[in-house]
Structures are given as C-alpha cells and as structure tokens.
PLY file of the C-alpha trace (Angstrom):
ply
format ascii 1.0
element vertex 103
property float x
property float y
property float z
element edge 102
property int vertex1
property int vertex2
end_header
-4.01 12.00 -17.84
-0.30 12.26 -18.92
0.28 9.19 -16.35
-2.01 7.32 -17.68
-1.01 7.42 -20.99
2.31 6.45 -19.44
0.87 3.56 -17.98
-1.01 2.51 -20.72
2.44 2.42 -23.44
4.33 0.91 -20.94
1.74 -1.91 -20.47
1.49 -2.43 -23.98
5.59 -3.00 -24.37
6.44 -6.78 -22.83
10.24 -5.38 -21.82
8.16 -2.87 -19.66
5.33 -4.14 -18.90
6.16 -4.77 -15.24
6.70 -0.92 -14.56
3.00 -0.52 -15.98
0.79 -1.20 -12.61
3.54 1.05 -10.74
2.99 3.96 -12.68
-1.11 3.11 -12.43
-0.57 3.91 -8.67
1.32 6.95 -9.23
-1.26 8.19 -11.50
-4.41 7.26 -8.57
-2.78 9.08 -6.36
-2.08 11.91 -8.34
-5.48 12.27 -9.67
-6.68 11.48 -5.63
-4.65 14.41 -4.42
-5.57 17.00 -7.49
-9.41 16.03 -7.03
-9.55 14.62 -3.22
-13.65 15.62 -2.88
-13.87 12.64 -5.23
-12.64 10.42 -2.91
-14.16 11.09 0.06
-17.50 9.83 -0.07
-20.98 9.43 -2.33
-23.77 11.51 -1.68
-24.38 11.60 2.53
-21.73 8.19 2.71
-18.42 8.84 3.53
-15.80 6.36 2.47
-13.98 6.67 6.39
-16.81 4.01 7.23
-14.95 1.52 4.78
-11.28 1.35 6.40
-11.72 -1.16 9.19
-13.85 -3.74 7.22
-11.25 -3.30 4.10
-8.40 -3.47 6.13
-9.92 -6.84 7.85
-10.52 -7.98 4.37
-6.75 -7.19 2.85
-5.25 -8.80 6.16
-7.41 -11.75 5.36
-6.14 -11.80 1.86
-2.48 -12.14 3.58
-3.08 -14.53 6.07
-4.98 -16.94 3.75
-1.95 -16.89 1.45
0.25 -17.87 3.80
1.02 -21.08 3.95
3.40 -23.62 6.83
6.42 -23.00 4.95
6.31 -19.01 5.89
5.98 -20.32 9.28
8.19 -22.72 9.62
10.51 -19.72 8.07
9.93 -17.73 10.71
10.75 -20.06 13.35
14.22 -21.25 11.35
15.26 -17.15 11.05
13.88 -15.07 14.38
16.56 -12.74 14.41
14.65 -10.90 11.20
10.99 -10.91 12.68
13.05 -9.49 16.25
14.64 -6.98 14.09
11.79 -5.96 12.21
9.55 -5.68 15.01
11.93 -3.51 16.99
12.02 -1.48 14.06
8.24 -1.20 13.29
7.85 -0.12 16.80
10.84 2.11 17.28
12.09 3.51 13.60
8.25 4.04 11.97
6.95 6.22 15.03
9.52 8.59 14.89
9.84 8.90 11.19
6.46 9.51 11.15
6.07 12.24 14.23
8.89 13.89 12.21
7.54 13.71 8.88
3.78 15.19 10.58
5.96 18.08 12.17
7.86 18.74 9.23
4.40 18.90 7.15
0 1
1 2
2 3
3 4
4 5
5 6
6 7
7 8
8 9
9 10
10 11
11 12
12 13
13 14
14 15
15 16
16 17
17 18
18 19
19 20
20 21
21 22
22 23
23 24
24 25
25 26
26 27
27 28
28 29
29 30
30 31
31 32
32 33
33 34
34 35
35 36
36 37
37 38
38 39
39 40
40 41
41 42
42 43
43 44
44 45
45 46
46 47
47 48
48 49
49 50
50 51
51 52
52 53
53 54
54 55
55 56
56 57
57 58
58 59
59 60
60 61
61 62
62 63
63 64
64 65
65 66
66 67
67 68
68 69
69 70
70 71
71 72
72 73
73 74
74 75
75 76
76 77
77 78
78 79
79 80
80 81
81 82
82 83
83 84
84 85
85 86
86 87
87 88
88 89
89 90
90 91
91 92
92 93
93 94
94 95
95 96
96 97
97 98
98 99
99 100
100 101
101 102
C-alpha cells in the first residue's frame, strides 16, 4: 500500500510525474509476489491459458507500430541487430541458467 501511495504523490507532482507508472510496476509486483494465489487464476480458470494469446496480442501491438523507417534503420545499421542477436542468443541463456541455479 506504501507503494502505492508513492505512486500516487509522485503522479500528482508534474517534475515527477514520469517516475509515477515505474513505481506502479514495482508496487504490482510486490503485491503479486506477497499475495501470488491472486494471480493465478479465477475459480477452476487458470490464468497460464492466457500467455500465448497475450503474448500474440503485445507482439502485434509492436509490429503494428512499426513503421518503414525502423526498417529501413535496420538495413542502414546491421552491425546492432548482429550484435544484439548474438547476444540474445548467447549472453541471456547463460545469465539466466545462472540466475535459476543460483535461486
């Protein structure tokens, strides 16, 4: 409740108010990992069902912002979509095999 009320002052200030939606997430997932039964489904429906369809809608979201200039962006600068996929496919796994280890 405490982040909320955090959120809620620093939405309310205009020299802060960008900080405001930031600290909203930090409260969700505080209150999601204090009370996680709420969050894992309604009555006999559980929420797992709802990750590929939301996913398919948030990458549709992405892609339908996108407009010929990002393209054209990518094709200009390669050398960052090279690096990042080496990274995404090198770097993430094994930060996140350690991090499940460590845990």
């Amino acid at each position: 409740m405490g982040l909320g009320l955090i959120a809620i002052m620093l939405g309310s200030m205009p020299a802060t108010k960008g900080f405001a939606f930031t600290v909203w997430i930090f409260t969700a997932v505080t209150f999601s990992l204090y009370y996680p039964e709420l969050f894992m489904g309604i009555g006999d429906f559980s929420f797992k069902t709802l990750i590929i369809p939301l996913l398919q809608l948030i990458m549709f979201g992405v892609g339908s912002t996108m407009g010929l200039s990002d393209f054209a962006g990518v094709i200009r600068m390669p050398k960052g979509v090279v690096v990042g996929i080496i990274c995404q496919f090198t770097i993430m796994p094994v930060i996140g095999y350690a991090l499940a280890h460590a845990f």
